[in-house]
C-alpha positions as a Markdown table, in Angstrom:
| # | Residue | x | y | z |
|---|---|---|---|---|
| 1 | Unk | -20.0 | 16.3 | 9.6 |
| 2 | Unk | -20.5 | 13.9 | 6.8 |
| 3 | Unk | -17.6 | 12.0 | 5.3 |
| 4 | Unk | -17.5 | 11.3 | 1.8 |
| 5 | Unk | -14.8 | 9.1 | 1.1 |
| 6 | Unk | -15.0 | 5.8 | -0.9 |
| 7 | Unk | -13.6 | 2.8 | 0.6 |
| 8 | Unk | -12.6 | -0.4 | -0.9 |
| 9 | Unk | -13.0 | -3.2 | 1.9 |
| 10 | Unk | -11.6 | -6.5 | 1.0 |
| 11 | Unk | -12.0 | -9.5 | 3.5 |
| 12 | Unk | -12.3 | -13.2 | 3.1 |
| 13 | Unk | -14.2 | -13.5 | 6.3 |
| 14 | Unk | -18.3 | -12.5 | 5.5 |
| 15 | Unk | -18.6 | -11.7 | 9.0 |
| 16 | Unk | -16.0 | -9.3 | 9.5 |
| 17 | Unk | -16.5 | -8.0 | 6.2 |
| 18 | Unk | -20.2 | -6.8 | 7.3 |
| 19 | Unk | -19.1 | -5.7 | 10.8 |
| 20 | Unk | -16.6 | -2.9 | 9.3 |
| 21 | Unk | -18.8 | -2.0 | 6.3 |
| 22 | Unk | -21.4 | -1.4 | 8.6 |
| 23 | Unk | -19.7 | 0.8 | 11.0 |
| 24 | Unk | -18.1 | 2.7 | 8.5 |
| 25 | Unk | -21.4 | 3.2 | 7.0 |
| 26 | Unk | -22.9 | 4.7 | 10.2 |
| 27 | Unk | -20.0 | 7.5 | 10.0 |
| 28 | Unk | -21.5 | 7.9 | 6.1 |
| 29 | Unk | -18.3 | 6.1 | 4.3 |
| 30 | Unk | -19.5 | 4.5 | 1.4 |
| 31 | Unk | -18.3 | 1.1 | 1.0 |
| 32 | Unk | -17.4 | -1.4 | -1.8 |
| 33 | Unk | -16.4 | -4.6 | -0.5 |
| 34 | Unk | -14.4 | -7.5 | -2.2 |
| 35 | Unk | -13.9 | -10.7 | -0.7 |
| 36 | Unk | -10.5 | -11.7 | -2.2 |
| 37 | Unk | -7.0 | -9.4 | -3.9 |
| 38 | Unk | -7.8 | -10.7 | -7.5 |
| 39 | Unk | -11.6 | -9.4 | -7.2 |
| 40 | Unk | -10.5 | -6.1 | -5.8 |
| 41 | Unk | -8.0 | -5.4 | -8.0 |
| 42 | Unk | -10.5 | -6.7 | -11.0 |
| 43 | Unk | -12.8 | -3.9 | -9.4 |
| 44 | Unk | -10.4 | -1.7 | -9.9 |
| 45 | Unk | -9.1 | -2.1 | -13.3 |
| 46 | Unk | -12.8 | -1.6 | -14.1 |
| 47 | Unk | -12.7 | 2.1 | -13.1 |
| 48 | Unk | -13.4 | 1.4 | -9.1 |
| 49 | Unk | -11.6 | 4.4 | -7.7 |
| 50 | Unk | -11.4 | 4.2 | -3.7 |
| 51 | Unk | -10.3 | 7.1 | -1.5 |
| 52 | Unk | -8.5 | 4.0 | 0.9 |
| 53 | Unk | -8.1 | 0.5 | 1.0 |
| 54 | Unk | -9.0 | -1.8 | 4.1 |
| 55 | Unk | -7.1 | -4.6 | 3.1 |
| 56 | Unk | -6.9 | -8.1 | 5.5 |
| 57 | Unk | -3.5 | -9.0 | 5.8 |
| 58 | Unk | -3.5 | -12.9 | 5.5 |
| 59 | Unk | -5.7 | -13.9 | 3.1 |
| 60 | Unk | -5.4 | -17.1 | 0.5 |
| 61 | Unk | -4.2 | -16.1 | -2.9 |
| 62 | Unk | -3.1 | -12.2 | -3.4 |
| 63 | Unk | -3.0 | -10.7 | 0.4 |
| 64 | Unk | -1.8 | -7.3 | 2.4 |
């Protein structure tokens, strides 16, 4: 079964950032990652339009 949704993964830690995109790549997600609130929502204000957000809950600036 092959899932197709598009996920927006923001994260301020690199490493955890690449351990979730990569396993929700094996499952065939495709993944956009962010590493902070203001780029994400930049991402999406420039027509970035994700099925679901991963979004880490304490993060400096904008957060979860």
């Amino acid at each position: 079964m092959s899932n197709t949704a598009n996920i927006l993964l923001v994260d301020d830690e690199p490493g955890m950032q690449r351990y979730i995109k990569t396993l929700l790549e094996v499952d065939d997600y495709k993944v956009e990652t962010a590493s902070t609130g203001e780029e994400a929502l930049e991402r999406v204000q420039k027509g970035l339009q994700p099925d679901l957000v991963l979004l880490d809950v304490l993060m400096p600036g904008i957060d979860g």
